[in-house]
C-alpha positions in Angstrom: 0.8 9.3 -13.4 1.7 5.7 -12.5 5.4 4.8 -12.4 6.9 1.3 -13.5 8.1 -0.8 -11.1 11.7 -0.4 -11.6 11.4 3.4 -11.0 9.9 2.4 -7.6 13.1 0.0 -6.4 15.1 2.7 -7.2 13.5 5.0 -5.1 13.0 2.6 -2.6 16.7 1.4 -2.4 17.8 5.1 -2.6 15.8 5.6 0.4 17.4 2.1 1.5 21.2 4.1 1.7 20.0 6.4 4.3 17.8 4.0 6.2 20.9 1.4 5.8 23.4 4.0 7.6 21.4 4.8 10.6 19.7 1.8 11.5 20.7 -0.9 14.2 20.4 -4.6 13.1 21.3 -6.1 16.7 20.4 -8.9 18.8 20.8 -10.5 22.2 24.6 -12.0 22.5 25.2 -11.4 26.1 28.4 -9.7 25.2 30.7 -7.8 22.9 28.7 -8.2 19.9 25.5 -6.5 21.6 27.4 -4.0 23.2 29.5 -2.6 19.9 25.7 -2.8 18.1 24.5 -0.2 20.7 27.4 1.6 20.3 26.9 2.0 17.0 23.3 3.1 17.5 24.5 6.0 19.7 27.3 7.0 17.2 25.0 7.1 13.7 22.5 9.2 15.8 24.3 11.9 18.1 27.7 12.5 16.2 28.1 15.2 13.3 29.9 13.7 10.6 30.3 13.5 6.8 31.7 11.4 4.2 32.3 9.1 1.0 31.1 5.9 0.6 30.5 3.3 -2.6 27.1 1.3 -2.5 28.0 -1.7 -4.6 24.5 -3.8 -6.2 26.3 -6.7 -8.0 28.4 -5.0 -11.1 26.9 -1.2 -10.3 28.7 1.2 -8.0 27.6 3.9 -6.5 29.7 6.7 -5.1 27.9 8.5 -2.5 28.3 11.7 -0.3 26.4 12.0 3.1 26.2 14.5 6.0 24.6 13.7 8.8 24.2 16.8 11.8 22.4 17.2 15.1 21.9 20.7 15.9 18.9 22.8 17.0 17.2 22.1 14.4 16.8 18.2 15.2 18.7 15.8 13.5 19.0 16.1 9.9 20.8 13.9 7.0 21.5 14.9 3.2 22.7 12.2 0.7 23.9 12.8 -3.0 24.6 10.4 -5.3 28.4 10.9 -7.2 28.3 9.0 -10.1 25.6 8.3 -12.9 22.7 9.9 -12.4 22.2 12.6 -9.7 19.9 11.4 -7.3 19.3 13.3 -4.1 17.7 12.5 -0.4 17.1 14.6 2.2 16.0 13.6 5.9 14.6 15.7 8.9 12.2 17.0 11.0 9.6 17.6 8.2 10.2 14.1 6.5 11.8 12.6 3.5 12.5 14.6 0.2 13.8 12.7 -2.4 15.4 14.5 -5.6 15.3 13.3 -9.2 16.2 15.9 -11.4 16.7 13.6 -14.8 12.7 13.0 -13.9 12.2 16.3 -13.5 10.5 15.0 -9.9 11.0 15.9 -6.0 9.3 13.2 -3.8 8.1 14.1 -0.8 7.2 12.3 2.3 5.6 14.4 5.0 6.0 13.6 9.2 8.9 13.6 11.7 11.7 12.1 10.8 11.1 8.3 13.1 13.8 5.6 13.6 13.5 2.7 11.5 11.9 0.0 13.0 14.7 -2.5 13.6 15.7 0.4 15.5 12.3 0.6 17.8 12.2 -2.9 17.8 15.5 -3.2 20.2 13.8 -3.3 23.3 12.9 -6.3 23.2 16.0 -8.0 21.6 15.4 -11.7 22.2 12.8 -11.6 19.5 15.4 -10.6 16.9 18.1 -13.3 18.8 15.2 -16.4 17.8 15.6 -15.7 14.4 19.1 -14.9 13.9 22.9 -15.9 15.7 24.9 -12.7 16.5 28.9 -13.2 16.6 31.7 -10.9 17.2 34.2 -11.6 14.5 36.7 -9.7 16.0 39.2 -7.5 14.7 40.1 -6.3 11.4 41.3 -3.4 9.7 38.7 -1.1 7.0 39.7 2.3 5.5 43.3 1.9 7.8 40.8 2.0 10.9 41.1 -0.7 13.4 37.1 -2.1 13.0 35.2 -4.6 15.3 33.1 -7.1 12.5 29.9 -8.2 13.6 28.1 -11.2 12.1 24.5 -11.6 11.6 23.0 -15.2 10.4 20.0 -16.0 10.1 17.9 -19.3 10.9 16.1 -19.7 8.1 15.6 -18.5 4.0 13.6 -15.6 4.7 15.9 -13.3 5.6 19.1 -12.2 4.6 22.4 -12.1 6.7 24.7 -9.3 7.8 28.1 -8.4 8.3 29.1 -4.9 10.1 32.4 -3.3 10.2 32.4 -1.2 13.0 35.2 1.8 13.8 36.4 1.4 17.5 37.5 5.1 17.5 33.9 6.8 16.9 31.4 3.6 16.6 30.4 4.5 13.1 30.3 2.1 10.8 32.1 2.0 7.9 31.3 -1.1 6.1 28.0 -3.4 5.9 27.5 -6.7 3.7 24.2 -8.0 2.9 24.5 -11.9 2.4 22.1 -14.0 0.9 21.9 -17.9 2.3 24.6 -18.9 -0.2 27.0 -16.8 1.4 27.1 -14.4 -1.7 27.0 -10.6 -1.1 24.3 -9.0 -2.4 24.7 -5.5 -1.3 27.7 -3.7 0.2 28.4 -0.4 1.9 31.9 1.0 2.3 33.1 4.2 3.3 36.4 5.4 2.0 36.2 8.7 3.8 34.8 10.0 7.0 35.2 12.8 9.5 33.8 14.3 12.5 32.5 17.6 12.0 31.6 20.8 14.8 28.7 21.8 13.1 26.5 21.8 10.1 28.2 22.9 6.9 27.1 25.4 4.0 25.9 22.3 2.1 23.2 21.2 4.2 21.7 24.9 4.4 21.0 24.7 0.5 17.4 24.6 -0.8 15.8 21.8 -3.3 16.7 22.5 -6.6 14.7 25.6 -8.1 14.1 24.0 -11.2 12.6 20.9 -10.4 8.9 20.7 -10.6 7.2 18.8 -7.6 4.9 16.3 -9.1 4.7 13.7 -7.1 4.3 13.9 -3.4 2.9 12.1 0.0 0.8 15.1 1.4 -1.5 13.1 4.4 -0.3 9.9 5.8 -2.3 8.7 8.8 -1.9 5.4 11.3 -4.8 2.7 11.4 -5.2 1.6 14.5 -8.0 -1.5 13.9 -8.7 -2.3 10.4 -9.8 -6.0 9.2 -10.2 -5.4 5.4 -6.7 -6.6 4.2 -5.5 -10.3 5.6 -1.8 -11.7 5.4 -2.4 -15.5 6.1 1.3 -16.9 5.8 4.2 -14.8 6.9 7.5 -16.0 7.5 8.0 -16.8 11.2 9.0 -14.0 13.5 7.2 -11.3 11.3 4.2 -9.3 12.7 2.4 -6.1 11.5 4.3 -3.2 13.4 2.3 -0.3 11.3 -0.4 0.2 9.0 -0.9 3.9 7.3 -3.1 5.5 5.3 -1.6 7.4 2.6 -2.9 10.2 -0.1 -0.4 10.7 -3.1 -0.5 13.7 -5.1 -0.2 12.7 -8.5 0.0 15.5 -10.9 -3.6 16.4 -11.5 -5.2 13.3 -9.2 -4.7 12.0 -5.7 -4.0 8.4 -5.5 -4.6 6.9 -1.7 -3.1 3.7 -0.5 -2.3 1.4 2.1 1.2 0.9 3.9 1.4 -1.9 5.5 4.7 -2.6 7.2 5.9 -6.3 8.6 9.2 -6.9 10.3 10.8 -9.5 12.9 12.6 -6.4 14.4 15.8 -6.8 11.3 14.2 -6.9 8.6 11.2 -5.4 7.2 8.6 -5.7 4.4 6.1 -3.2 3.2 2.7 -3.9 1.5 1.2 -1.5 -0.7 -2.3 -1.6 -1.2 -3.8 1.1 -4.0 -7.0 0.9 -6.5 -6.2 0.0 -10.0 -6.9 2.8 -12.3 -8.6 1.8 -15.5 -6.8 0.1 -18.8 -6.5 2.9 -20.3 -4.6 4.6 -17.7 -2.1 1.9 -17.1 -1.5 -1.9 -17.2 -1.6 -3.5 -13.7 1.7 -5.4 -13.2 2.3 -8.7 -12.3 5.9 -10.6 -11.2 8.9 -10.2 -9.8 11.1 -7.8 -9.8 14.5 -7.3 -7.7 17.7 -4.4 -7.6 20.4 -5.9 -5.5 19.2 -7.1 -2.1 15.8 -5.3 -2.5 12.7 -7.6 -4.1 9.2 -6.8 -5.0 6.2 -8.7 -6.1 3.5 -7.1 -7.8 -0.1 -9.1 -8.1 -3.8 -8.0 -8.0 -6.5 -8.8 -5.5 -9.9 -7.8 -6.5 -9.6 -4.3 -7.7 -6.5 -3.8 -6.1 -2.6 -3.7 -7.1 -0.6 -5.0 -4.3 3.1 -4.2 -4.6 5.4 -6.1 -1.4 8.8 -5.0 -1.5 11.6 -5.1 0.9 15.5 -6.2 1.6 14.5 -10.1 2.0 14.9 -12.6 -0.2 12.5 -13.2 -3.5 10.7 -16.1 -1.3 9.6 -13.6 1.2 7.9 -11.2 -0.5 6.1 -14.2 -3.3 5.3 -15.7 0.6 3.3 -12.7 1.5 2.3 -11.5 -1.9 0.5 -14.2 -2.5 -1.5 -14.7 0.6 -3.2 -11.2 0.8 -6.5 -11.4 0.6 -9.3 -8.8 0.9 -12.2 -9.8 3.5 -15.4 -7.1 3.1 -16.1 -6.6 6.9 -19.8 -6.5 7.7 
């Protein structure tokens, strides 16, 4: 079963909320700034907590629950959508399931549950500080909390800019902006409830839903260490391959394997997949450009291939990329 495009950004920016809420997007600022974006890593990682908070995509909001606990059984994170459509993700030690009932579909993404990669990338923070310019805002006030804003601008059109509301009380954050080179917010976060909690609640103890059928699920996923085949020859500056994966994807009846390829300057990131086309009368391959709020995708073909690069960047990144993928047939 192949699934359009626009069922795939919505997975991905689904994924995108949890990611979005417990990732770092720091820099070197030789002060305040760099200190209340480490604070804020600590906070979204160690503290038990769970709240309300509206995901706004241009004229669509969101409402969204999340609980988030650290207990003996690792670290663990469960998300439900509270409007529209109920959409579900789940994060822990065995991966990333993802909950559709409408589609009648669980998606499931096997491994340990790994930082995001701005995250990793943080040790060596004055990458990240050649491509962007960190300020501390100062002050300001967000769901009656007294917040410390953090600005992130970047130097050039391939990336987008951030804003961070960040509580002084607890160092979670409770509001993000993502700001496209106009100045225009293209995606928010806001939280208009949020409390510490001792330990897990009954909610996070409840199984996937017994009546969904799994039908779509990531059963093997392995790294590549050295592999030549696939070429990117023009990437915006600052990005470099960080990890390339193997993945099998259970598709009803038939396995479909893939490439993941995942480029990043240490903020943002991009993923390239890579998967054989299946024949015309299985499905048309797509071609274009597709976008829901801050998240693009460009879909192409190389050879026998469909390429799909999607990410939070701006349209020009990911037609960059897209476009320069090539195959080479190593010898």
């Amino acid at each position: 079963m192949r699934y359009p495009i626009t069922f795939q950004l919505a997975l991905l920016t689904l994924l995108a909320f949890s990611q979005a809420l417990t990732s770092v997007r720091a820099a070197e600022e030789g002060g305040d700034a760099r200190q209340w974006l480490n604070r804020m890593s600590q906070s979204v990682r160690s503290l038990n907590y769970e709240g309300t908070f509206v995901y706004r995509r241009g004229d669509t909001l969101v409402g969204m629950h999340i609980t988030h606990v650290v207990d003996k059984q690792g670290e663990r994170e469960r998300l439900v959508t509270l409007n529209g459509v109920r959409r579900e993700v789940i994060r822990d030690h065995n991966g990333v399931t993802c909950i559709l009932p409408d589609q009648n579909l669980v998606v499931v993404s096997k491994g340990r549950l790994e930082k995001p990669f701005p995250t990793k990338l943080l040790e060596d923070p004055k990458v990240i500080a050649a491509h962007y310019d960190i300020t501390d805002m100062g002050l300001n006030r967000t769901m009656g909390q007294k917040t410390q804003v953090i600005n992130i601008k970047p130097h050039d059109k391939y990336r987008y800019g951030y804003r961070v509301w960040i509580d002084q009380e607890t160092g979670l954050m409770l509001q993000s902006d993502v700001v496209n080179k106009e100045g225009k917010i293209m995606e928010q976060i806001m939280f208009t409830s949020l409390r510490l909690l001792d330990k897990a609640p009954a909610s996070m103890e409840q199984e996937v839903h017994p009546a969904v059928n799994t039908v779509l699920k990531s059963n093997m996923s392995k790294l590549v260490s050295d592999d030549h085949k696939w070429l990117v020859t023009h990437m915006p500056d600052g990005f470099r391959l960080v990890e390339h994966r193997k993945r099998t994807r259970q598709s009803n009846d038939h396995a479909v394997s893939m490439d993941h390829l995942v480029f990043t300057d240490g903020l943002a990131s991009v993923s390239v997949f890579i998967e054989n086309q299946v024949t015309p009368s299985q499905a048309v391959p797509m071609v274009g450009v597709s976008h829901l709020g801050a998240v693009n995708a460009y879909r192409t073909i190389v050879g026998k291939h469909q390429v799909t690069v999607v990410g939070e960047v701006p349209v020009s990144t990911v037609q960059l990329i897209g476009k320069s993928i090539s195959y080479h047939v190593v010898q």
